[in-house]
NUNU-7805 format. One record per residue (C-alpha): residue in one letter; x, y, z. Coordinates in Angstrom, 3 decimals. Example, Ala and Ser with C-alpha at 12.3 -4.5 7.8 and 13.67 -1.06 7.14 Angstrom:
2
+--------+----------+----------+----------+
| residu |     east |    north |       up |
+--------+----------+----------+----------+
|      a |   12.300 |   -4.500 |    7.800 |
|      s |   13.670 |   -1.060 |    7.140 |
+--------+----------+----------+----------+
% end
This chain:
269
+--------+----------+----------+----------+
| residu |     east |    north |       up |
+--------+----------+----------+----------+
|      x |   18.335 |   -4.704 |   -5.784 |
|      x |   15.572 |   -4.979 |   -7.679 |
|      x |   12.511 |   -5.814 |   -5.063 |
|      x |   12.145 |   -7.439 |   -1.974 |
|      x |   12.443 |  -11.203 |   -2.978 |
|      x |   15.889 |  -13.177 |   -2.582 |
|      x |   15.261 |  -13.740 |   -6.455 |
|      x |   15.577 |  -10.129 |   -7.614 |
|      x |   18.748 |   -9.513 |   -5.444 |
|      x |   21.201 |   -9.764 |   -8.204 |
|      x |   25.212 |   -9.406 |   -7.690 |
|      x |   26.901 |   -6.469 |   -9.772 |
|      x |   28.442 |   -7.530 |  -12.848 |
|      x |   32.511 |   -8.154 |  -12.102 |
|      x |   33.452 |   -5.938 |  -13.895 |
|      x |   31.878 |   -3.373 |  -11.922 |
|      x |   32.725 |   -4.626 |   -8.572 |
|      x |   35.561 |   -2.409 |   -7.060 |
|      x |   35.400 |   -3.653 |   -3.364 |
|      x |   38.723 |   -5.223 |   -1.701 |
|      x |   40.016 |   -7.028 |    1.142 |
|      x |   36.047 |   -7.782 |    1.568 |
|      x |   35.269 |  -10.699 |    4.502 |
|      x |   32.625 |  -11.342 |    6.317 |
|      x |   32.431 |  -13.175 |    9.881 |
|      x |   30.071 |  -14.551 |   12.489 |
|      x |   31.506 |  -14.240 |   16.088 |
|      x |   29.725 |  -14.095 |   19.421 |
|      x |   26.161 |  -13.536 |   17.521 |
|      x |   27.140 |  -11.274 |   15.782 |
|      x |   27.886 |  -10.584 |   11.831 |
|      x |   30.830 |   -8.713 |   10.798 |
|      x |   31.189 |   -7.365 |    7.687 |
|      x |   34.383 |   -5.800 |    6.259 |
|      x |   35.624 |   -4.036 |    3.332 |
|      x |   37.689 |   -1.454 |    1.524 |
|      x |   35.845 |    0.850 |   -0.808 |
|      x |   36.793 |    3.685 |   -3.387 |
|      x |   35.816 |    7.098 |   -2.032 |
|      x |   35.151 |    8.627 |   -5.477 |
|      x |   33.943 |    6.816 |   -8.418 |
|      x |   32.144 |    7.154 |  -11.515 |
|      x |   28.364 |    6.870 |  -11.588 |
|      x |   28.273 |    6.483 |   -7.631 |
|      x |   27.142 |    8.811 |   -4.615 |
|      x |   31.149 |   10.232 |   -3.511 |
|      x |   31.941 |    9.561 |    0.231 |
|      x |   33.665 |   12.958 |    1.755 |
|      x |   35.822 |   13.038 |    4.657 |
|      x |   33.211 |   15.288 |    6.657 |
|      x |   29.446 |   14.329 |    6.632 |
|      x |   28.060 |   11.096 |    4.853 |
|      x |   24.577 |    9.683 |    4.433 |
|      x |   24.360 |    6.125 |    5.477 |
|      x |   22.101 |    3.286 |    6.257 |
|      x |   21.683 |    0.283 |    8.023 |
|      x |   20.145 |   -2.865 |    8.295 |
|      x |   19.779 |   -6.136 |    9.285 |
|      x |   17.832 |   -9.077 |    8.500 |
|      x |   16.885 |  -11.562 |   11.760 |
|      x |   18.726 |  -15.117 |   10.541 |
|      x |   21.818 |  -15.723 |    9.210 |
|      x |   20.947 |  -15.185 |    5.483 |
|      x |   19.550 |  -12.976 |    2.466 |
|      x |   16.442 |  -12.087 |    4.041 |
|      x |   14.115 |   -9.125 |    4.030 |
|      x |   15.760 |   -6.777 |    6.036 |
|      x |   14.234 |   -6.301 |    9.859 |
|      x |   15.220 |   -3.292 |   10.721 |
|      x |   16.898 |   -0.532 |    9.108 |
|      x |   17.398 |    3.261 |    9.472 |
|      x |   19.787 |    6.362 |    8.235 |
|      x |   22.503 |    8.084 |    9.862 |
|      x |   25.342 |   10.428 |    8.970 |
|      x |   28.366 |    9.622 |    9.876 |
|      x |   31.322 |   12.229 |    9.709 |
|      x |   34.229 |   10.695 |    8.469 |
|      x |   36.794 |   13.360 |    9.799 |
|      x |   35.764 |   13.057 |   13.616 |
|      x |   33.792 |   10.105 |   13.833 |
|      x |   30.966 |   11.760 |   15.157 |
|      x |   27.506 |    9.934 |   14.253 |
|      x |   23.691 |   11.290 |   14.457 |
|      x |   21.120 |    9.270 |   13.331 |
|      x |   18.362 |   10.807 |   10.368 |
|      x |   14.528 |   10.766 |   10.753 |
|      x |   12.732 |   10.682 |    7.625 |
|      x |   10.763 |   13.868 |    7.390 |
|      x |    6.528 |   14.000 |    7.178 |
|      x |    5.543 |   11.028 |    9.092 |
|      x |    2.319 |   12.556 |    9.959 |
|      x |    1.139 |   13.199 |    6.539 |
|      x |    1.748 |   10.172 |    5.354 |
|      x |    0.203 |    8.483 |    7.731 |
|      x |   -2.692 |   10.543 |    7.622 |
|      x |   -2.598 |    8.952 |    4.382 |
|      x |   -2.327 |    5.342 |    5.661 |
|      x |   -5.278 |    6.026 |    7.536 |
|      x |   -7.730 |    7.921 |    5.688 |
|      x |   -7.069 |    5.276 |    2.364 |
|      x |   -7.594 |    2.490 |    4.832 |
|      x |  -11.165 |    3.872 |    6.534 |
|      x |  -12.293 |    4.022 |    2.760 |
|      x |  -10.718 |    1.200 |    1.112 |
|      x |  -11.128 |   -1.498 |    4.367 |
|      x |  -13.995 |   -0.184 |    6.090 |
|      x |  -16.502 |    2.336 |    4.396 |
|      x |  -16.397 |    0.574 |    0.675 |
|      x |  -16.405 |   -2.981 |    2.367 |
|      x |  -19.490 |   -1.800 |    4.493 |
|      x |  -21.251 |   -0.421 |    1.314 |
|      x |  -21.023 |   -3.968 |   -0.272 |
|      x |  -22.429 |   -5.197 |    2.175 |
|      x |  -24.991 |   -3.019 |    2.814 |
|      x |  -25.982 |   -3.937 |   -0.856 |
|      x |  -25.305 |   -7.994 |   -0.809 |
|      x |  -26.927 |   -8.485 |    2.768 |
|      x |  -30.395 |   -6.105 |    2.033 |
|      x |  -32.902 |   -8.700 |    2.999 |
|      x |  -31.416 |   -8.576 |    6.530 |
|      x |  -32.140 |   -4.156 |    6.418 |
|      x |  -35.667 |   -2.785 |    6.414 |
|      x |  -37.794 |   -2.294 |    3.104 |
|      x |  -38.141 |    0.635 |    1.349 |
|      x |  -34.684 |    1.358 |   -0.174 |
|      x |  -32.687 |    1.978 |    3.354 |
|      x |  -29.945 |   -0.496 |    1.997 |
|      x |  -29.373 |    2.018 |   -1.164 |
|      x |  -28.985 |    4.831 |    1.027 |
|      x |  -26.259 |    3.066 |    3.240 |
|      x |  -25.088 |    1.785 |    0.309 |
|      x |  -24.911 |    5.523 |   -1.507 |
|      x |  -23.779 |    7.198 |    2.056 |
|      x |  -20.868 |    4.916 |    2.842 |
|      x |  -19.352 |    5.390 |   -0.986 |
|      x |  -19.974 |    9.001 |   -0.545 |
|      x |  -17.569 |    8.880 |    2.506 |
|      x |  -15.159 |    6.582 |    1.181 |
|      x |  -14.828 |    8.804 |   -2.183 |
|      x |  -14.060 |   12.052 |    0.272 |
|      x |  -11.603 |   10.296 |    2.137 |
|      x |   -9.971 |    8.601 |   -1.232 |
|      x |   -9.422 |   12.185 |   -3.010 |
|      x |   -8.216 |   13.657 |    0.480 |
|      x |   -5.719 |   10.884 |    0.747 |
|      x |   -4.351 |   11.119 |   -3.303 |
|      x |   -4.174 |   14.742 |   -2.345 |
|      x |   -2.033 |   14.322 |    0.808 |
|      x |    0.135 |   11.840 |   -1.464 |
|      x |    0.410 |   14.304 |   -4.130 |
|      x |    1.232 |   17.248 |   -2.277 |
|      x |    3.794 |   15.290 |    0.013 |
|      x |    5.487 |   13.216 |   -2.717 |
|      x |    5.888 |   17.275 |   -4.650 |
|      x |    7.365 |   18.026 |   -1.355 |
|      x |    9.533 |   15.865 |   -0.835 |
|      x |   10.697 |   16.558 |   -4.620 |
|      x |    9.831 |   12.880 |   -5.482 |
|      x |    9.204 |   11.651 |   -9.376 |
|      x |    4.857 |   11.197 |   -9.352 |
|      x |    4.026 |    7.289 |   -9.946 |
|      x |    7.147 |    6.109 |  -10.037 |
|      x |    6.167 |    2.972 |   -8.269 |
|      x |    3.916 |    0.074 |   -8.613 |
|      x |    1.914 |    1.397 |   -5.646 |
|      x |    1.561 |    5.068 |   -6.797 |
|      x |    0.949 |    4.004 |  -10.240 |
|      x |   -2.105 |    2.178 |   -8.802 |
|      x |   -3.163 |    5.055 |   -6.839 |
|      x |   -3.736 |    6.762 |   -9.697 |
|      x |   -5.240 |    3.706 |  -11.959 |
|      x |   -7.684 |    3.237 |   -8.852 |
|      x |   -8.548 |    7.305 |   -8.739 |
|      x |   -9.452 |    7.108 |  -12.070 |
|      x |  -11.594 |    3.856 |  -11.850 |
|      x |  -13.079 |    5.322 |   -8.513 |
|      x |  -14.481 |    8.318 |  -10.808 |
|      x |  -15.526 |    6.256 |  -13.798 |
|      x |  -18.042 |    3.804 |  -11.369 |
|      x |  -19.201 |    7.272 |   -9.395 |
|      x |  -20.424 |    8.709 |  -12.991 |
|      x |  -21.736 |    5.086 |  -13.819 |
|      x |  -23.399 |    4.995 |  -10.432 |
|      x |  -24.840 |    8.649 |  -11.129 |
|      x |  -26.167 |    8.278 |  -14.843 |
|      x |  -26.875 |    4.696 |  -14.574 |
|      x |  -29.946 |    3.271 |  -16.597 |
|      x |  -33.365 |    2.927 |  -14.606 |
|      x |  -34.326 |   -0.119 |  -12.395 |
|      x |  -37.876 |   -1.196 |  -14.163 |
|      x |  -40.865 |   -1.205 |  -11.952 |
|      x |  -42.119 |   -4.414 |  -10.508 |
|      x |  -42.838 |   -7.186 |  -13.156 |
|      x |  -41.354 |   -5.322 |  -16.209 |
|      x |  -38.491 |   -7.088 |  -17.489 |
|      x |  -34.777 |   -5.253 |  -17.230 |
|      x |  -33.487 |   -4.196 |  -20.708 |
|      x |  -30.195 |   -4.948 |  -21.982 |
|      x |  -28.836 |   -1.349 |  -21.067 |
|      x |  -29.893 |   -2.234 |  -17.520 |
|      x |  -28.348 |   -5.775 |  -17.014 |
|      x |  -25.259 |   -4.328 |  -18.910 |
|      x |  -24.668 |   -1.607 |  -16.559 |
|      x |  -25.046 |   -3.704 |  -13.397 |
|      x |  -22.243 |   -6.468 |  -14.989 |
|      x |  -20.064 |   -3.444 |  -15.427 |
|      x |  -20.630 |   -1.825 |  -12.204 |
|      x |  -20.184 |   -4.711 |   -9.972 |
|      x |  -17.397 |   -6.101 |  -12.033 |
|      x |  -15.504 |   -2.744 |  -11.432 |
|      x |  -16.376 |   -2.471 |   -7.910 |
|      x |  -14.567 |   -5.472 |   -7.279 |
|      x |  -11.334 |   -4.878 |   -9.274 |
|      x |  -11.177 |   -1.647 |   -7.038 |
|      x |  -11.912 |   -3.396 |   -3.670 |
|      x |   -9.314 |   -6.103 |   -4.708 |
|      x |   -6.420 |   -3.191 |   -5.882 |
|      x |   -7.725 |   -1.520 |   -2.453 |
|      x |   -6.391 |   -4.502 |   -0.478 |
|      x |   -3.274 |   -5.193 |   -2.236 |
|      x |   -2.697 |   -0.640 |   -1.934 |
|      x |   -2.973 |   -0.864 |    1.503 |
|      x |   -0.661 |   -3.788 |    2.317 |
|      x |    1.487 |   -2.641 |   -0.048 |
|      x |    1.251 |    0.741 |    1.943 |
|      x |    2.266 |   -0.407 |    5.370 |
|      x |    5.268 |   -2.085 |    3.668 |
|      x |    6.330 |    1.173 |    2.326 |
|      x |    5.918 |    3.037 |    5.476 |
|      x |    7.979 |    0.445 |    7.258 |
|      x |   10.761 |    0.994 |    5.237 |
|      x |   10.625 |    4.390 |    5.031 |
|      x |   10.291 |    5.002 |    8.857 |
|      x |   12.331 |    2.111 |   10.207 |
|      x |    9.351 |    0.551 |   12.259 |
|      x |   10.180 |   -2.360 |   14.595 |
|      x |    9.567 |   -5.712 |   13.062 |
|      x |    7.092 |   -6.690 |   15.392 |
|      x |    5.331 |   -3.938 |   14.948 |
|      x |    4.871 |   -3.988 |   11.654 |
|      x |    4.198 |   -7.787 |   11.789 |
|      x |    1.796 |   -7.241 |   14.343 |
|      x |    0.037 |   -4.446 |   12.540 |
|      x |   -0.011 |   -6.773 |    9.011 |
|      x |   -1.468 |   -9.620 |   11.121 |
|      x |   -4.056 |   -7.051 |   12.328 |
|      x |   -4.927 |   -6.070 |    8.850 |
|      x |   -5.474 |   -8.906 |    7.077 |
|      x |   -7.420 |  -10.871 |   10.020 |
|      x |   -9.725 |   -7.197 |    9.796 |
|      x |   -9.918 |   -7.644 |    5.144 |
|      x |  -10.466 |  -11.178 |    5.740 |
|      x |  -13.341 |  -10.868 |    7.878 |
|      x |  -14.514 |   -8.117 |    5.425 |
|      x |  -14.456 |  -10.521 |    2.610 |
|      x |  -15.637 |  -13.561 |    4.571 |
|      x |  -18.902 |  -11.378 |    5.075 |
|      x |  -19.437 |  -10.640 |    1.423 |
|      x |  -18.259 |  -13.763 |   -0.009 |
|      x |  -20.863 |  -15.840 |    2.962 |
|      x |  -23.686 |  -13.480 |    2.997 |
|      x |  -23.943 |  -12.882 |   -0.762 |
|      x |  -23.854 |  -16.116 |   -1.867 |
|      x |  -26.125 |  -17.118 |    1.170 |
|      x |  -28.869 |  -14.656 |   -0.105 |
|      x |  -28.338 |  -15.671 |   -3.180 |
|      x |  -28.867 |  -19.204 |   -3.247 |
|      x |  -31.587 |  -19.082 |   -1.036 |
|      x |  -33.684 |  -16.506 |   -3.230 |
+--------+----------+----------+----------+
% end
C-alpha cells in the first residue's frame, strides 16, 4: 500500500505471499473474506493467542476503493473477547485542524484581500493595517498549530516529517518566516510621483510571488489534513464528505474573491 489511489495498491511479490485456503464471497450484501495465515513470521507483526491489534475496513462498492470506514480493535484470540481502540489526542489535533485552518482559509485569505480590494476601504493606509493585523493573527495561530503538531507527534513517539503533509508543514513554517522578515525590512514605497527603484519592484515580485505559493500549499495542507484525521479517527464517510464539500465551497469562494476583485481593480485602473 503505497497511497490512496487504486494505482499504488500493489500485490506482494509471490514469493512472499504465505496466505492459504484464501476465498472471498458475496452473499446476502455482504463480502466475506477468508483465509489461513501464519501466526509467526519473519519481518511481520506476530499474532499471540491472547490480545491482538487489529483493524477494519470497508470500502462502499464492490471493489478496490478508498476505504469508507475503518477503525481498530483488539481482539483476544484465547477467549474471543473483542474491545474496540480509540486513537488517543483527538483534541489536540484538532485544535490543530482548526487553528491552521482560521489562518491558512480565513485570516491570510482576508489579508489578500484586504490588499487586492483597497479602493473599496477608506484612504489613508487602513487597507495596510488590515492587511498587517490579519497576517499578524494568522502567523500566531500558524506557530501555535506547528507547536501542537510537534509536541503531539513527540508524544505520540512518531518519526518528525515523515510525511508529505508534515514535510510541508515545515517547508511552509519556514517560508511563513522568510516573507514576515521580507515584509519587515522591505525596501521603501517612493513618495508620490518618484519612480520605484529596482530594489522596490524586486521585492514586491518576490513577496507576492511567495505569498501565493504559501496560500496555495495552505489549501492543499488543510485538505490534506482532514484526510488524515479521517483516517486516523475513523470519521463517518458522510461526515467527512460533508465537511470536504464544506471546505472547498468556503477556499473557493476565498479565491473567487481574489482572483475577481484583483483583476477587476486592476483592469479598471
Amino acid at each position: 500500500l503505497n497511497g490512496y489511489t487504486d494505482n499504488l495498491v500493489q500485490p506482494m511479490p509471490q514469493e512472499q505471499q504465505t496466505l492459504t485456503d484464501a476465498s472471498t464471497v458475496f452473499q446476502n450484501g455482504q463480502t466475506i473474506m477468508k483465509f489461513t495465515k501464519i501466526m509467526k513470521e519473519p519481518g511481520e507483526v506476530e499474532i499471540l493467542f491472547g490480545d491482538n491489534d487489529f483493524l477494519w475496513a470497508h470500502g462502499s462498492a464492490p471493489a478496490l476503493t478508498y476505504h469508507a470506514s475503518r477503525s481498530a480493535f483488539v481482539l483476544n484470540l484465547s477467549s474471543g473477547a473483542a474491545q474496540e481502540l480509540t486513537a488517543p489526542n483527538k483534541g489536540l489535533w484538532l485544535a490543530h485542524g482548526v487553528m491552521l485552518f482560521l489562518a491558512w482559509g480565513v485570516f491570510v485569505p482576508f489579508a489578500v484581500q484586504a490588499s487586492l480590494l483597497r479602493k473599496l476601504l477608506p484612504e489613508g493606509g487602513i487597507w495596510f493595517q488590515i492587511h498587517r493585523g490579519l497576517n499578524t493573527i494568522s502567523l500566531a495561530l500558524f506557530i501555535a498549530g506547528f507547536a501542537i503538531s510537534v509536541a503531539t507527534t513527540n508524544k505520540e513517539e512518531q518519526p518528525h516529517f515523515s510525511n508529505p503533509h508534515r514535510r510541508m508543514g515545515l517547508a511552509m513554517f519556514i517560508m511563513a518566516i522568510l516573507q514576515v522578515i521580507g515584509g519587515i525590512v522591505r525596501p521603501h514605497n517612493p513618495l508620490e510621483g518618484e519612480k520605484k527603484k529596482p530594489v522596490r519592484v524586486g521585492w514586491e515580485v518576490g513577496h507576492r510571488v511567495l505569498g501565493v505559493s504559501l496560500l496555495a500549499c495552505g489549501f492543499w495542507q488543510m485538505y490534506e489534513g482532514i484526510l488524515l484525521y479521517g483516517v486516523k479517527y475513523s470519521t463517518d464517510e458522510s461526515d467527512e464528505e460533508a465537511i470536504t464539500i464544506a471546505y472547498w465551497v468556503w477556499i473557493s469562494v476565498m479565491i473567487a474573491v481574489m482572483v475577481l476583485g484583483g483583476a477587476f481593480f486592476k483592469f479598471r485602473n
